[in-house]
C-alpha positions in Angstrom: 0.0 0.0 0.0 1.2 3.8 -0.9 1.2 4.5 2.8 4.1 2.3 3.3 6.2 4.2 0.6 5.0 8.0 1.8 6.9 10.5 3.4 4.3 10.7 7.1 3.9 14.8 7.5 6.1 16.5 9.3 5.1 17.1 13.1 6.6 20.5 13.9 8.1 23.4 11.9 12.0 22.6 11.8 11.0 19.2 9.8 9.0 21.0 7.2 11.8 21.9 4.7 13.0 18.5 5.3 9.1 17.0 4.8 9.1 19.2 1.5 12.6 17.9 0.2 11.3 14.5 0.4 8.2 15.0 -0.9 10.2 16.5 -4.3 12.9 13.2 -4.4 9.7 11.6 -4.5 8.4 13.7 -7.4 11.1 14.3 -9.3 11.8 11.8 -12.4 14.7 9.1 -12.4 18.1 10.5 -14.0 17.0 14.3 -13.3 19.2 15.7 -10.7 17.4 17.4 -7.8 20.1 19.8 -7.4 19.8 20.7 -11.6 15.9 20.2 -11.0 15.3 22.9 -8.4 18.6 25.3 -9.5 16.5 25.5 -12.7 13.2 25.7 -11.0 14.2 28.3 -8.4 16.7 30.0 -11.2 19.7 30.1 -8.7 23.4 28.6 -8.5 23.8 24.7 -8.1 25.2 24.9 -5.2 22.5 27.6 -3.9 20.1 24.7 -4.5 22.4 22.1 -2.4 22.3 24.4 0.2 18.4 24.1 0.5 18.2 20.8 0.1 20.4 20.6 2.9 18.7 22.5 4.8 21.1 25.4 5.5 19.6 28.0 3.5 15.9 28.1 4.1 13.0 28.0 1.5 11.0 31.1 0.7 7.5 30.6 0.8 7.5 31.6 -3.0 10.4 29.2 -3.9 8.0 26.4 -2.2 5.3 27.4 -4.5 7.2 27.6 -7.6 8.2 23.6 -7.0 5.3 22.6 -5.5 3.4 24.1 -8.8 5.3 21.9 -10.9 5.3 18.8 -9.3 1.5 19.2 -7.9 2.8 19.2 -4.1 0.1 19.5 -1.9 1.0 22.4 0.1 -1.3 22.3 3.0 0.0 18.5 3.3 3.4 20.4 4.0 2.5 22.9 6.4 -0.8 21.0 8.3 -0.8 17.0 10.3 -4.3 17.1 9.9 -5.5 13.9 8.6 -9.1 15.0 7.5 -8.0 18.3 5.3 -7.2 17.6 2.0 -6.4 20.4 -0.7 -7.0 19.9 -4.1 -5.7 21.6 -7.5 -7.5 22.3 -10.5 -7.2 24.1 -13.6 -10.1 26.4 -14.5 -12.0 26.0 -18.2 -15.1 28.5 -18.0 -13.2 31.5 -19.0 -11.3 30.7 -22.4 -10.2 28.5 -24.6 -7.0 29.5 -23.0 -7.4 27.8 -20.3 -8.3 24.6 -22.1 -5.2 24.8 -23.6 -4.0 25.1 -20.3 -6.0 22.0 -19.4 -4.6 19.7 -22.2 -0.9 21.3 -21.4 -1.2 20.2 -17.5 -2.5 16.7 -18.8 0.5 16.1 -21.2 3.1 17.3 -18.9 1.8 14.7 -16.0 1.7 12.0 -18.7 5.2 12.6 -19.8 6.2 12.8 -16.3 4.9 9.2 -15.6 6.5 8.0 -18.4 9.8 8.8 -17.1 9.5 6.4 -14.3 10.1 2.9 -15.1 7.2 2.0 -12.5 4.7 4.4 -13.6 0.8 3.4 -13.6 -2.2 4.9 -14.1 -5.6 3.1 -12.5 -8.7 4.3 -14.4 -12.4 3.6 -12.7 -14.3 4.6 -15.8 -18.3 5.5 -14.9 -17.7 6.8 -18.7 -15.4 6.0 -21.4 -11.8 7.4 -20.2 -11.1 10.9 -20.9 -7.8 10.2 -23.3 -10.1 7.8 -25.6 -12.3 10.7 -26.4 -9.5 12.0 -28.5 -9.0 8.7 -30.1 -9.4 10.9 -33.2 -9.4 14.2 -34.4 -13.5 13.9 -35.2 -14.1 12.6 -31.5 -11.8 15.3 -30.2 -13.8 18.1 -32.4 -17.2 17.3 -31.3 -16.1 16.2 -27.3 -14.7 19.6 -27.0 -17.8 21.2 -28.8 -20.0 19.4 -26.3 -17.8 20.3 -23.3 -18.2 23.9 -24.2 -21.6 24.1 -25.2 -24.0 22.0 -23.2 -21.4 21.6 -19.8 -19.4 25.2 -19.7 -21.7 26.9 -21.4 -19.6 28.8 -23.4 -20.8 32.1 -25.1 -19.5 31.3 -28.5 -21.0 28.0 -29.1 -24.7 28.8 -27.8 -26.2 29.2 -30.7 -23.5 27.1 -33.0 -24.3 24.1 -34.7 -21.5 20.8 -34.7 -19.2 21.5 -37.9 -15.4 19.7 -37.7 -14.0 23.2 -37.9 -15.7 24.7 -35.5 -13.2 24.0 -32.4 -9.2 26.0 -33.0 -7.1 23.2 -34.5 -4.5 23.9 -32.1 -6.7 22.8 -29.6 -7.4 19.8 -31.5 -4.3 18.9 -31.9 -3.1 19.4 -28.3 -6.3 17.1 -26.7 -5.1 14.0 -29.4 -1.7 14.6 -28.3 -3.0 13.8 -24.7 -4.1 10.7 -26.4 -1.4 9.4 -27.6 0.6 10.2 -24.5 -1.9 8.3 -22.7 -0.7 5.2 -24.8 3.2 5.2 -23.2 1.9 4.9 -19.5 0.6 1.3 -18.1 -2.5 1.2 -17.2 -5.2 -0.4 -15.5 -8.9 0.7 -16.5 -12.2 -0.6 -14.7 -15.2 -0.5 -16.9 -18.6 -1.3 -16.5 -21.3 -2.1 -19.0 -22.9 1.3 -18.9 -19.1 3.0 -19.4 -19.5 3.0 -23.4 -23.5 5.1 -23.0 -22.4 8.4 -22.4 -20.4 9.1 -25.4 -23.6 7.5 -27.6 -25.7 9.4 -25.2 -24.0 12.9 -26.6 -23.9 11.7 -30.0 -27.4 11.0 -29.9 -28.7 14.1 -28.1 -27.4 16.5 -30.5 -28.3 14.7 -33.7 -32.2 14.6 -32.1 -31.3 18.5 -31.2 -30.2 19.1 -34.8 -27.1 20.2 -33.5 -25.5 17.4 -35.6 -26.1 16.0 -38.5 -27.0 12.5 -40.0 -23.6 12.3 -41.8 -21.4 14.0 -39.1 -23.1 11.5 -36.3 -22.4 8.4 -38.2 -19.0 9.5 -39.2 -18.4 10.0 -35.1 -20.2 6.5 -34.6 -17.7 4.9 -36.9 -14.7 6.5 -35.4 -16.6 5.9 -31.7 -16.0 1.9 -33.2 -13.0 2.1 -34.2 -11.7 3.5 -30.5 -13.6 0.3 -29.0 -11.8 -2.1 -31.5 -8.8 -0.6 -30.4 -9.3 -1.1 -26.5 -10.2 -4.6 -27.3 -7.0 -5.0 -29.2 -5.0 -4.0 -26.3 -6.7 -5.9 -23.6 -6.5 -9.2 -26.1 -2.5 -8.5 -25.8 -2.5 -7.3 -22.4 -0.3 -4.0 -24.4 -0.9 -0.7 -25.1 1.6 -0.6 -28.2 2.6 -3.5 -30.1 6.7 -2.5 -28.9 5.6 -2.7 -25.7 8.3 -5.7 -24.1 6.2 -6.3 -21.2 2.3 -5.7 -19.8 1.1 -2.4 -19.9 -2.6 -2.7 -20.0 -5.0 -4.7 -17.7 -9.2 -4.4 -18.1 -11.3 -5.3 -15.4 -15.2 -5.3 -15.9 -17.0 -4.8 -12.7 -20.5 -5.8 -12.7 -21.6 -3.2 -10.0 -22.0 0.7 -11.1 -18.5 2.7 -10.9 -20.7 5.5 -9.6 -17.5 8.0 -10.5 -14.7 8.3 -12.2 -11.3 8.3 -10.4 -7.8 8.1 -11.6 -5.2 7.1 -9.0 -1.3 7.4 -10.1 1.6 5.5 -8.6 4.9 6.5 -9.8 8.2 5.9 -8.2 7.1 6.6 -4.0 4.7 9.2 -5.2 1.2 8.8 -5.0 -1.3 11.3 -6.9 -5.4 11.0 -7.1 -7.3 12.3 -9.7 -11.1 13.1 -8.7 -13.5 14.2 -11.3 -16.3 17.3 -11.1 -17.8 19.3 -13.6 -18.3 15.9 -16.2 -14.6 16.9 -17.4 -12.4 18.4 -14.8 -10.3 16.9 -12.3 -9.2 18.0 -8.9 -5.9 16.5 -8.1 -3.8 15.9 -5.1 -1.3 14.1 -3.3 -2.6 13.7 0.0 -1.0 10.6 1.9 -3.7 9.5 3.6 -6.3 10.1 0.6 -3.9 8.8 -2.1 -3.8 5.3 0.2 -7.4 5.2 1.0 -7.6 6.0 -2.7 -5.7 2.6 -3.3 -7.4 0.4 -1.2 -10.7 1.1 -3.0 -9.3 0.3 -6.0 -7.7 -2.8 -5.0 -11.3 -3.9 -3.7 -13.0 -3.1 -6.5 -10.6 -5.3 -8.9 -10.6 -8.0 -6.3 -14.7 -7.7 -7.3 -14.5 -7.3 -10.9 -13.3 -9.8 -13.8 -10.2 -9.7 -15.9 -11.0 -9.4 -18.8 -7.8 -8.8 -20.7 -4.7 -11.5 -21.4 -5.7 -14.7 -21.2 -10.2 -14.1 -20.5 -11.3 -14.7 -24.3 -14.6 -16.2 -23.6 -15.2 -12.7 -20.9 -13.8 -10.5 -23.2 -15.5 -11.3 -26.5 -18.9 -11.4 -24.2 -18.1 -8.0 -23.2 -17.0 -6.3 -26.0 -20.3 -7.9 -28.1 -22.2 -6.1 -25.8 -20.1 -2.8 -26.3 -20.3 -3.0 -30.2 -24.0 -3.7 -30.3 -24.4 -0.5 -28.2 -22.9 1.3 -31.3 -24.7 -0.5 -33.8 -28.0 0.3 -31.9 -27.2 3.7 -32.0 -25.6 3.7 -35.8 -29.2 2.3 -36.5 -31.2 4.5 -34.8 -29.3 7.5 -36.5 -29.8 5.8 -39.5 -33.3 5.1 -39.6 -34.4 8.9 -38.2 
């Protein structure tokens, strides 16, 4: 369990540099040097950064900041024992399409991080499909981001638009597949249920019986939509994310009891980060000890509960998945036939 691995708070105010050093070894990706890592974080002299990370020269409440921003530190974890407070960060998406790029930025840069360690693992509990295969492809990723904006954010610009595939900045585009495809160099371990694939059809369908979309631009999605799913079975039939993948990188479990959220729970090196989600897209994030390990045992109970469904499961799998693609082709028909 994490809690074996975690740095425990520190108790009084001498040991919080030290508590906050640790917390960064933790952080910081194999083969970076901490001293190079927080010289060029901090902008000072190597041996400047030495000197804090030794403890002689003292941190500046800025100078926590700055590192903590970067490697999502939970500052109140620092500074606060308390066991029942928890802080959360979150990047805000109602005011631009700024700050979605912003968003998608913060996603890749975590992603990459992960990569870096040898150990890194992402565990998915997907109520929905998982955010990352919603840019699958640049169609998926067009409309997602028109739907985020439009019927969740309630953005200005898109009230009164109707769904074309140049409607959403390319740019933007671009940068939500890229997330994508970063997804794909991380292991991973994804819970899904039966009702994970509805809400993408749900959205599809919605706004082709709004008019918002049309018959053509829906069944194009649908086929892309298909496509993703073929892909995910793929994966779980070799237990791999990429076909150069030397070793296991993706487990599916299928749980037969409603997710009821969707959670995403890192482990990378000692570190430990939890990814909460609110406002159907957003995520608040944080690397609480005692929430990162309760976090973890959940997890670990609801696999223990839920089949396997990738690897060697071929009779579960193919059962599973038949029910996933005749979920499309309900929906391809129903499109189809209105």
């Amino acid at each position: 369990m994490s809690g074996k691995n975690s740095v425990k708070p520190a108790k009084n105010n001498s040991a919080v540099q030290e508590y906050f050093i640790a917390r960064l070894k933790q952080s910081v990706p194999p083969g970076i040097g901490l001293a190079e890592e927080m010289a060029d974080i901090l902008d000072v002299s190597i041996d400047s950064a030495y000197r804090r990370i030794r403890g002689e020269t003292a941190l500046t409440l800025e100078e926590i900041y700055l590192i903590a921003r970067k490697y999502n530190i939970s500052v109140d974890e620092v500074f606060s024992s308390r066991s029942d407070t928890v802080t959360f960060a979150y990047t805000k998406l109602t005011d631009s399409v700024k700050n979605f790029q912003d968003y998608f930025d913060r996603i890749i840069g975590h992603l990459r991080t992960i990569s870096k360690f040898g150990d890194g693992h992402i565990y998915y509990v997907a109520e929905e499909m998982p955010l990352f295969y919603s840019f699958f492809s640049k169609k998926l990723t067009a409309f997602k981001l028109f739907y985020w904006q439009r019927g969740v954010l309630n953005v200005p610009d898109y009230q009164h638009a109707k769904f074309s595939w140049d409607l959403i900045p390319q740019d933007l585009i671009n940068t939500a597949h890229e997330s994508f495809k970063e997804y794909l160099n991380v292991a991973s371990t994804e819970v899904w249920s039966e009702e994970t694939v509805f809400t993408g059809l749900r959205q599809i369908k919605f706004y082709f019986d709004s008019g918002l979309v049309s018959r053509e631009q829906a069944l194009e999605l649908l086929t892309d939509y298909k496509t993703m799913l073929e892909m995910v079975q793929r994966n779980a039939t070799s237990g791999r994310k990429n076909v150069s993948d030397k070793k296991e990188t993706y487990l599916l479990y299928n749980s037969e009891v409603m997710l009821g959220t969707n959670c995403i729970y890192i482990k990378m090196g000692e570190a430990r980060y939890s990814y909460i989600s609110f406002n159907t897209m957003n995520s608040l994030t944080t690397s609480n000890p005692e929430f990162c390990e309760e976090t973890e045992h959940w997890i670990r109970n609801l696999e223990k509960k839920s089949t396997l469904i990738s690897g060697v499961a071929e009779k579960q799998r193919y059962q599973f998945f038949s029910k996933m693609f005749r979920h499309v082709d309900d929906t391809t028909h129903y499109i189809k036939s209105n």
